[in-house]
N, C-alpha and C positions, 0 to 999 in steps of 0.2 A: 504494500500500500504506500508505503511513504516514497519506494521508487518510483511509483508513476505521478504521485503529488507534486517528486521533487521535476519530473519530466513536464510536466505542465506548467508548472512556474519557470521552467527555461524555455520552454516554447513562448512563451508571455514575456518574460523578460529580451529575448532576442526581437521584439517587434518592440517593446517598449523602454527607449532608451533612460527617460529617467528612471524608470524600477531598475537598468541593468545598473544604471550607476549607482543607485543607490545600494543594493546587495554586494556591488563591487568593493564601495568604502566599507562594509561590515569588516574588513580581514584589518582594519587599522584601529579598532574599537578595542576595547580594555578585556572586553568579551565578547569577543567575533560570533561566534556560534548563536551567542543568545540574543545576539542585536538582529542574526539574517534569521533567528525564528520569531523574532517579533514582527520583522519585517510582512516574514510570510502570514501571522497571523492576522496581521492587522488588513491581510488581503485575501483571508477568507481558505488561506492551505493551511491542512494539517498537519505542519513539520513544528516539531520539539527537540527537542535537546536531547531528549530522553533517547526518541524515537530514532534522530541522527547516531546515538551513540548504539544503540541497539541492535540496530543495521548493521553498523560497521562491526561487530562485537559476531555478530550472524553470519557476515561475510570472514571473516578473520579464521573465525574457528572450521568452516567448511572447507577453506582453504589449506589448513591443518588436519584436517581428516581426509584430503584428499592425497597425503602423502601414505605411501607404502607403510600400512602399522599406527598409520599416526603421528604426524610431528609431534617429537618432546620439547623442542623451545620455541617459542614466538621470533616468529620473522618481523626484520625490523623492517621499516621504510615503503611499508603500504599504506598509498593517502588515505585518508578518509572520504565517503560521500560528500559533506561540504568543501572540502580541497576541490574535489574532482567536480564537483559545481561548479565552481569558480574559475578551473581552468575552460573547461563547456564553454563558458561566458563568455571568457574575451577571445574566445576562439573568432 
């Protein structure tokens, strides 16, 4: 759910330049994450903090189960869902 949410608000944001800018400045914020879910809320998608880490927490571990046995250590330097939103964007 939250991946087709976050696929809707970049379909929306790539026609709509001030929303892109705005969600763009979110990564200079004290708290990035929770300024681009207020951003979203106050536009009616249901993306949270919660929901972004959740995700990413879902993707992470399958990607670990999808080694031979089971990865034992966490792989470091895979972006997050909002990273990779934000790259989407200024694409």
């Amino acid at each position: 759910m939250i991946e087709q949410e976050m696929n809707r608000l970049l379909e929306r944001a790539k026609t709509d330049e001030d929303l892109k800018s705005r969600l763009l400045e979110t990564q200079y914020e004290n708290d990035p994450v929770q300024s681009f879910c207020n951003i979203c809320a106050q536009l009616g998608h249901d993306i949270t903090v919660g929901g972004l880490f959740a995700y990413g927490m879902a993707m992470n571990d399958s990607k670990l189960r999808a080694t031979n046995g089971g990865g034992s250590f966490e792989i470091e330097g895979w972006d997050d869902l909002y990273e990779n939103f934000l790259d989407e964007l200024r694409r």
